[in-house]
C-alpha positions as CSV (number, residue, x, y, z in Angstrom):
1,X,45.5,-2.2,-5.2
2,X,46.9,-0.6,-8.2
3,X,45.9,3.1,-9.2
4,X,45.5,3.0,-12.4
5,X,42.2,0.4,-11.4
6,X,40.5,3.4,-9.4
7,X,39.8,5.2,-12.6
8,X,37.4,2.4,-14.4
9,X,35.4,1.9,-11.2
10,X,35.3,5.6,-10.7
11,X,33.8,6.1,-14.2
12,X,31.4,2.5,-13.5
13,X,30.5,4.3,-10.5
14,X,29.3,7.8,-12.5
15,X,28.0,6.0,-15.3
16,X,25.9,3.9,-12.8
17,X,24.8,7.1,-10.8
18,X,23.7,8.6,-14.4
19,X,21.6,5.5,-15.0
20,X,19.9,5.4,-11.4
21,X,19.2,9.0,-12.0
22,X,17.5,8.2,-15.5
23,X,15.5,5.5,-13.8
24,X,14.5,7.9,-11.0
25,X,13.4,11.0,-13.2
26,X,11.4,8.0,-15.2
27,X,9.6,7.3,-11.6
28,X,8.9,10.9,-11.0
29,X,7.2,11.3,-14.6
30,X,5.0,8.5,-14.2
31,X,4.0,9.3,-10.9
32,X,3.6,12.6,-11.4
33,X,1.2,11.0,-14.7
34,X,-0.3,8.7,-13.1
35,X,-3.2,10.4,-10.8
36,X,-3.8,12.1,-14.5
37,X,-3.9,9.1,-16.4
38,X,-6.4,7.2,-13.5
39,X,-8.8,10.9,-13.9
40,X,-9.2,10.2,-17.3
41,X,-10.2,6.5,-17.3
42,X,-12.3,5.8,-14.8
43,X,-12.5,2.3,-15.5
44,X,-8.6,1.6,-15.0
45,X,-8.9,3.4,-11.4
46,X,-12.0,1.2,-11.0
47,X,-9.7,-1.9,-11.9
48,X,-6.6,-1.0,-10.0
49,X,-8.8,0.1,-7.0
50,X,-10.2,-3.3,-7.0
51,X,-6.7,-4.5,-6.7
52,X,-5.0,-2.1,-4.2
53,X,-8.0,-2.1,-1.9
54,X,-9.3,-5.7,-2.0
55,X,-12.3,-5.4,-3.3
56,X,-12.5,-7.8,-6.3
57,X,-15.9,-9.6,-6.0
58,X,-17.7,-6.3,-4.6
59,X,-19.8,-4.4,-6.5
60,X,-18.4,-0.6,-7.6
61,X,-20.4,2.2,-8.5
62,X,-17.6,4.7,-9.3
63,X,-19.6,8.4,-10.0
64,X,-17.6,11.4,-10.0
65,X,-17.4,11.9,-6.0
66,X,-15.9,8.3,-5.8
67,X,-13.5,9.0,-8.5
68,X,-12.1,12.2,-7.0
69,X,-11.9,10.6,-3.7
70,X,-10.1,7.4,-4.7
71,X,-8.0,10.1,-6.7
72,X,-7.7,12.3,-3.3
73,X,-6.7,8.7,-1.3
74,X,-3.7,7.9,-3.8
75,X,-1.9,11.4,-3.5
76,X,-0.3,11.0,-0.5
77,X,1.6,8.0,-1.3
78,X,2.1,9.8,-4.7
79,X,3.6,12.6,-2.8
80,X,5.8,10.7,-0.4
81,X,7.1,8.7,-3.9
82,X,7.8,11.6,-5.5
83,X,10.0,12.9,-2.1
84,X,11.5,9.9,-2.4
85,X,12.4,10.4,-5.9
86,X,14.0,13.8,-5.2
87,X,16.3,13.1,-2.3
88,X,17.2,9.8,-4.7
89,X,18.2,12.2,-7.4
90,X,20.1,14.3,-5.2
91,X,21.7,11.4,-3.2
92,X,23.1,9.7,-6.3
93,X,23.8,13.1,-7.3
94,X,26.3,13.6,-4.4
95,X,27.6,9.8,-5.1
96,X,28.6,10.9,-9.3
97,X,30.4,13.9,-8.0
98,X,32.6,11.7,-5.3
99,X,30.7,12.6,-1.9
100,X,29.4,9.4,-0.8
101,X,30.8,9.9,2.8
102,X,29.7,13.4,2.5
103,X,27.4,14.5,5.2
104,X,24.8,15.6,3.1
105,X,25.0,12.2,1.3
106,X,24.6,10.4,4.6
107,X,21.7,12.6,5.4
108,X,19.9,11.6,2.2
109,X,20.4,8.6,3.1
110,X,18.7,8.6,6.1
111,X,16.1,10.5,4.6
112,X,15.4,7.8,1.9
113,X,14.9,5.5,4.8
114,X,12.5,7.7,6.7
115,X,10.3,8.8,3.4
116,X,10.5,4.7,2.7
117,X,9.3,4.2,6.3
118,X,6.8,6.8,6.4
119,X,5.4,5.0,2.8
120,X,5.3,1.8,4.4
121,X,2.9,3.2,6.8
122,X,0.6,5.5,4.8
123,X,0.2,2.7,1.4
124,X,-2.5,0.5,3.8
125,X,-4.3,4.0,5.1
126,X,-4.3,5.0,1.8
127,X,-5.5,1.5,0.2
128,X,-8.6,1.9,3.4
129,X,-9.5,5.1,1.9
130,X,-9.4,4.1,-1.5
131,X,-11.6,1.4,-0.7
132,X,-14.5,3.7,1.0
133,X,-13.8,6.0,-2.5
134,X,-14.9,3.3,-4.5
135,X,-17.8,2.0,-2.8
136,X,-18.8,5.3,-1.2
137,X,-21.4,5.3,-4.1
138,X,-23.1,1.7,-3.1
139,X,-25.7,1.8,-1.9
140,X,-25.7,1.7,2.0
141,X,-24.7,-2.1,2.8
142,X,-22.4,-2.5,0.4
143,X,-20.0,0.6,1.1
144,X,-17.0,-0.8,2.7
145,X,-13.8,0.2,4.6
146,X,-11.1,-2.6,4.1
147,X,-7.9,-2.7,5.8
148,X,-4.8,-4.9,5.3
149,X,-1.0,-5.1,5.9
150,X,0.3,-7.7,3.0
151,X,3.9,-9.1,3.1
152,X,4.7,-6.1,0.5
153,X,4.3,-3.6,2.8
154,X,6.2,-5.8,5.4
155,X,9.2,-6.0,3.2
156,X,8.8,-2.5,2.5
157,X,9.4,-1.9,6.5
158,X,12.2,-4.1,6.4
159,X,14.2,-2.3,3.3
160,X,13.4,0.9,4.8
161,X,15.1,0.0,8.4
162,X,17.9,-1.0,6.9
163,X,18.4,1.5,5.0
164,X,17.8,3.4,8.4
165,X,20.7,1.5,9.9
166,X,23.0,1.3,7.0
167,X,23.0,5.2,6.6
168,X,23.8,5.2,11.0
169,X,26.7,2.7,10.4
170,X,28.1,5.2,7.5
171,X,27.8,8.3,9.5
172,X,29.6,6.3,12.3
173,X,32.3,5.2,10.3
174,X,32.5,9.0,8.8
175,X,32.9,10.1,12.1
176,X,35.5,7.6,13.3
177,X,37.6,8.0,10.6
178,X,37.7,11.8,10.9
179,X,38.8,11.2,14.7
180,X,41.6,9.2,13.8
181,X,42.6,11.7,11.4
182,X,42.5,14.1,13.8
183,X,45.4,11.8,15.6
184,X,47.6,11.7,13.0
């Protein structure tokens, strides 16, 4: 391969490391927004309740306990998005400046496919909670507690193991290669 093609993809590389960045600090703004956004209109966290938690034909009667609860139910995935956002920014980071079989990058890696993991998990406890949030004031009979695992969160699973995997390939490879340096 000729040298003097390593310099474009080098600069394709950083420019597309700058963008993913962008996107990502984007991300953490709006989720860092969003629990805001849903505390001032009650009638949006009403609707996208309805739509996270499954609760479409029931009847809501959001007051303010049932608001700062649903609020309270959506943090933690909030939190573990904007994790993921930060060892994102810091992983691409590491890829701009050349280190993409750095150790640090690899243990991003793995760390975007744990926080992805551990997201996959909490999204349907949190969706459950959300759901007794918004009908906690029903009266009794009509309160529920819903609970579901869609094909989203399946996929989710998936990305996130192979993102597992993919980062315990690299750091084999990494390793390998430094062996067989070691050899020569």
């Amino acid at each position: 391969m000729p040298s003097d093609d390593i310099e474009p993809r080098s600069r394709r590389l950083r420019r597309l490391c700058r963008f993913v960045r962008g996107a990502v600090l984007l991300a953490a703004v709006v989720l860092l927004a969003w629990p805001l956004v849903l505390a001032a209109r009650p009638e949006l966290l009403a609707e996208i309740g309805r739509q996270s938690a499954g609760l479409q034909e029931h009847p809501l009667t959001l007051d303010a306990r049932g608001q700062a609860l649903a609020i309270a139910a959506m943090l933690p995935p909030t939190a573990l998005g904007l994790l993921l956002c930060s060892l994102l920014w810091r992983l691409f980071g590491a890829y701009q400046r050349g280190q993409a079989l750095s150790a640090g990058a690899q243990r991003r890696l793995q760390q975007v496919g744990a926080t992805l993991l551990a997201l996959a998990l909490v999204q349907p406890l949190s969706d459950a909670a959300l759901s007794v949030a918004l009908t906690i004031g029903n009266p009794p009979g009509q309160r529920l507690l819903t609970l579901g695992f869609d094909s989203g969160d399946y996929l989710l699973v998936v990305v996130a193991v192979t993102i597992l995997a993919v980062a315990t390939a690299m750091h084999e490879a990494v390793r390998a290669a430094e062996e067989n340096r070691g050899f020569v």
